[in-house]
C-alpha distance (Angstrom), angle and dihedral (degrees) to the residues before:
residue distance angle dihedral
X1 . . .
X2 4.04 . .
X3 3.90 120.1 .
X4 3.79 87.2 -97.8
X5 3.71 98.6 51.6
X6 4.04 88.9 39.4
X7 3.92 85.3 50.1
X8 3.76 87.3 50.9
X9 3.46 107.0 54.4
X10 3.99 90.0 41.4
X11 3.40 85.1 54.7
X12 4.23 92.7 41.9
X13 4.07 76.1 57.2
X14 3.28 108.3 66.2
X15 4.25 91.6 36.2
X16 3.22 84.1 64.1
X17 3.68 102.2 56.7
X18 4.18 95.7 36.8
X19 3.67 95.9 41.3
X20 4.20 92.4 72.1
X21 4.02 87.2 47.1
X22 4.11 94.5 45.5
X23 3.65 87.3 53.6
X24 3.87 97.3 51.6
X25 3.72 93.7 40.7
X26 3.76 104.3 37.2
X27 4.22 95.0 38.5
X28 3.26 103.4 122.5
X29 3.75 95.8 41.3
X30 3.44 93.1 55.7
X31 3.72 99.3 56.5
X32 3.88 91.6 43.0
X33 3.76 85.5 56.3
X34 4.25 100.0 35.6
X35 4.04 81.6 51.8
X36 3.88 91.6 54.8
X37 3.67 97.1 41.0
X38 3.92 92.4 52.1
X39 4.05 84.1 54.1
X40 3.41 109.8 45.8
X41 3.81 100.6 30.5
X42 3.95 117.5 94.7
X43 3.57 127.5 -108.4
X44 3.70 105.2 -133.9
X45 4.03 114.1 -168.0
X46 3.43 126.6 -130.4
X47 4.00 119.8 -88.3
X48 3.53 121.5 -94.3
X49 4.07 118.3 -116.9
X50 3.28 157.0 83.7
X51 3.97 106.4 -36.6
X52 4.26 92.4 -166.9
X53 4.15 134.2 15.3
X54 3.58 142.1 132.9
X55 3.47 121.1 -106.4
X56 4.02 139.7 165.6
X57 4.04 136.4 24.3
X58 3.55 136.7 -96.7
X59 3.80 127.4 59.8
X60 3.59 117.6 -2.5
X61 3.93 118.8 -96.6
X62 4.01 121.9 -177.8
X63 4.07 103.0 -158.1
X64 4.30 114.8 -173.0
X65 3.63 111.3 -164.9
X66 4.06 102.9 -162.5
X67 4.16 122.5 -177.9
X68 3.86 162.3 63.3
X69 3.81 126.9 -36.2
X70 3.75 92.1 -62.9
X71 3.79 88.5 65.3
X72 3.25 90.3 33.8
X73 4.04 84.0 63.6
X74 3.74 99.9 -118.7
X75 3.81 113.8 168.5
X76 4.08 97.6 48.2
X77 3.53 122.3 71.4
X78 4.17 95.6 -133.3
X79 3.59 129.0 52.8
X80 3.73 82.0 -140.0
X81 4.42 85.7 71.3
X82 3.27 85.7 39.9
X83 4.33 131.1 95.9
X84 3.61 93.0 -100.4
X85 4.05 102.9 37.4
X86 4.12 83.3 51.0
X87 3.67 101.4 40.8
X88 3.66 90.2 43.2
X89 4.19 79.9 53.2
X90 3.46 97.8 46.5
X91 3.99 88.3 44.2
X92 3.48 108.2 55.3
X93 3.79 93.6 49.0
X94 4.28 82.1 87.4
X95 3.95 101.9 10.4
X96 4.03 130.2 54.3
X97 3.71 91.4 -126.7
X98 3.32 135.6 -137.9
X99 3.78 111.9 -171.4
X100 3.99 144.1 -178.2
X101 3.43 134.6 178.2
X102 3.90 118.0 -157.1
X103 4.11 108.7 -179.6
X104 3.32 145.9 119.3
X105 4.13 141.3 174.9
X106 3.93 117.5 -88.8
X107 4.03 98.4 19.6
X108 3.78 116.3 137.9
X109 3.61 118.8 -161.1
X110 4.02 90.3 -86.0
X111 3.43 86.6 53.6
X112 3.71 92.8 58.9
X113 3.34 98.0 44.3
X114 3.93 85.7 51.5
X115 3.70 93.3 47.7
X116 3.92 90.8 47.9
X117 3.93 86.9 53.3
X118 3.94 92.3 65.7
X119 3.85 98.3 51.4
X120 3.71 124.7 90.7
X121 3.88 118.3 -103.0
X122 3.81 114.6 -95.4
X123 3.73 139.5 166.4
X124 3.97 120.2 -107.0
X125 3.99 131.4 156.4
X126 3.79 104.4 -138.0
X127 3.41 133.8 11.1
X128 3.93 125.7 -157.8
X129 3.79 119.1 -161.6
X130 3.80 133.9 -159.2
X131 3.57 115.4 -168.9
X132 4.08 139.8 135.8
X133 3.13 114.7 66.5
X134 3.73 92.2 90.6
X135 3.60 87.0 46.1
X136 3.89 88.8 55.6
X137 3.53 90.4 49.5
X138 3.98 97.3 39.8
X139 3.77 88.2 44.9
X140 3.60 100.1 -123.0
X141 3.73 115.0 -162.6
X142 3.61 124.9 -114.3
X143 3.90 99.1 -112.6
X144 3.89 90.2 40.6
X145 4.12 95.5 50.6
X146 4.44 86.5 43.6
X147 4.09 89.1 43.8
X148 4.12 90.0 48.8
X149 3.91 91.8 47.0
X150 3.73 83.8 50.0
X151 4.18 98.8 44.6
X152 4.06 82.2 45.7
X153 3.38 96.7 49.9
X154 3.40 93.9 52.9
X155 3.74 102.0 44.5
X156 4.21 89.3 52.7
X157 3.52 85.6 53.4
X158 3.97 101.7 43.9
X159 3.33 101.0 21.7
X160 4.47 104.8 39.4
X161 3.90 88.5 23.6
X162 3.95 87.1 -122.9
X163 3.73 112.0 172.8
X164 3.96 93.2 -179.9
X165 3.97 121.0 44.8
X166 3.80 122.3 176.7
X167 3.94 120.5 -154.8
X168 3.57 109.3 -158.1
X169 3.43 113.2 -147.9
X170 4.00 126.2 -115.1
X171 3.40 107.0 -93.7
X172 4.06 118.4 -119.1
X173 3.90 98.4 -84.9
X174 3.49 78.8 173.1
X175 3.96 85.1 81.7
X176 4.29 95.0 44.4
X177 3.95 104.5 132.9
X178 3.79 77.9 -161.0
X179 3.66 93.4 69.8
X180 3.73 123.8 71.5
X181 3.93 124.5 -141.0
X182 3.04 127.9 -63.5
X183 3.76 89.1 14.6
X184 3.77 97.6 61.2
X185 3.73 88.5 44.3
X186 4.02 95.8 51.2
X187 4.14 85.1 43.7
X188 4.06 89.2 48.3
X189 4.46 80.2 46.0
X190 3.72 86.4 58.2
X191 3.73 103.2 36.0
X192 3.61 82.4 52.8
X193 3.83 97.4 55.6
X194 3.94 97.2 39.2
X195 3.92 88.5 56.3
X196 4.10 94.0 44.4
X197 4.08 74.8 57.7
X198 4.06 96.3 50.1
X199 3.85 89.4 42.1
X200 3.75 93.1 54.6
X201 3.94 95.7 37.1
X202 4.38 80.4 47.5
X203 4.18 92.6 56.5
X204 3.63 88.8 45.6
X205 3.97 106.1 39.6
X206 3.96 107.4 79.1
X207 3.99 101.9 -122.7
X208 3.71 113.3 23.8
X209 3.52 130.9 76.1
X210 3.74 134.9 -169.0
X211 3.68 117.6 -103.6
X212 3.85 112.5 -154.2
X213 3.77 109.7 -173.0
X214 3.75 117.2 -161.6
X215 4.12 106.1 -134.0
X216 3.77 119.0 -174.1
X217 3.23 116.3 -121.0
X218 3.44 101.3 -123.4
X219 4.26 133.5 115.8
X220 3.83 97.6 -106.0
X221 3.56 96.8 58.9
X222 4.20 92.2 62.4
X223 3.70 118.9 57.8
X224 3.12 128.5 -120.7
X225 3.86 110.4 -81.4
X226 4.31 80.0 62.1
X227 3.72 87.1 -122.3
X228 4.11 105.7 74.6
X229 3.61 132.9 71.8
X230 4.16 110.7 -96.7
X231 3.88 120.4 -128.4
X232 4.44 83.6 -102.1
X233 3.93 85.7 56.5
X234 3.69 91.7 49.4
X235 3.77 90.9 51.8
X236 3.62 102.5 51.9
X237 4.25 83.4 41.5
X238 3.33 92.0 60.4
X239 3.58 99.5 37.8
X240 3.74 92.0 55.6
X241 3.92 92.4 47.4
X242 3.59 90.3 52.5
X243 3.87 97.0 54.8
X244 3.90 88.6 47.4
X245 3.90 87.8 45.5
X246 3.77 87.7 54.8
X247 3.96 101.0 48.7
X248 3.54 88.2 43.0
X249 3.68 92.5 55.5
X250 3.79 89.5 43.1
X251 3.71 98.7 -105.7
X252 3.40 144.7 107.0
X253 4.16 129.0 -84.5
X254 3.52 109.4 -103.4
């Protein structure tokens, strides 16, 4: 285990045991303040753009892109700024590249694996998931968010024929200027928590792997509802994915 992981799952720990006691003695609070937040924050639609293509040379690559609204691209106005448009980019600058993108606002990672359910089989190479956040937010239960990663793991792999899938870890919603305190710290408790579970589920489940992408904390890299990845986040997102994309497919970054 690295210093990072080690420092995650310590970390995971202690979520675990104050998350139970926030909720009892901060109840109220947090309702009051989940209420206000779902009023007064903006409802930003999802970019316009291509949602699938082939693009590039080389040897042949099939990418799935699976999710909520921050797959989805929400927060930029073009796919193109979006994680898709710029991994697709960054992608086919080594790979001919055959890419999807499966997301939508709202879905939770039941909702995914429901959504996945009703498309047709296909064939793709990798697949890199963005889910969580809803679950945070929905307060998806511990055995529910590790029995979804499991159902979804398996239908990528049966079902899309995906040797390599990606779980992108929830972002720090501890840091969300959109969230007041001490709602954006209990959120950031539980984000916390849910992703010590993906990381674990990640070293154990043959064929995925947690992707931990290091945002700055700074304003340009949320957009502008304070809630949404910014078109900066999406580049260094996709730019990460692609140089784990590439080792994992035995290449080199482009």
């Amino acid at each position: 285990m690295t210093v990072v992981s080690a420092r995650l799952a310590i970390t995971a720990e202690l979520a675990a045991m104050l998350y139970p006691l926030s909720t009892l003695a901060l109840g109220p609070i947090l309702i009051g303040q989940g209420h206000y937040v779902r009023r007064v924050t903006p409802s930003l639609p999802e970019p316009e753009g291509e949602r699938d293509g082939v693009i590039g040379a080389g040897p042949e690559l099939r990418l799935l892109i699976v999710g909520d609204s921050a797959a989805a691209g929400v927060g930029v106005p073009s796919q193109s700024e979006a994680l898709a448009g710029r991994l697709a980019a960054q992608l086919g600058r080594r790979f001919r590249l055959q890419w999807r993108l499966l997301a939508e606002t709202g879905r939770t990672s039941g909702d995914v694996v429901r959504a996945l359910a009703q498309e047709p089989e296909a064939c793709f190479d990798v697949a890199l998931v963005s889910i969580g956040v809803n679950d945070v937010t929905g307060r998806t239960r511990d055995r529910q968010w590790l029995k979804h990663l499991d159902e979804l793991s398996g239908q990528l792999a049966e079902r899309f024929s995906v040797s390599h899938t990606l779980f992108t870890a929830i972002p720090p919603m501890h840091l969300f200027p959109a969230l007041p305190q001490p709602l954006r710290w209990y959120l950031g408790l539980r984000a916390r928590q849910l992703n010590g579970l993906l990381e674990d589920f990640c070293r154990h489940r043959a064929g995925t792997r947690f992707l931990s992408v290091g945002f700055p904390p700074e304003p340009g890299y949320m957009a502008a509802d304070g809630f949404h990845p910014g078109a900066d986040a999406y580049r260094v997102w996709a730019e990460h994915s692609a140089t784990v994309i590439c080792e994992l497919t035995q290449t080199t970054a482009p």
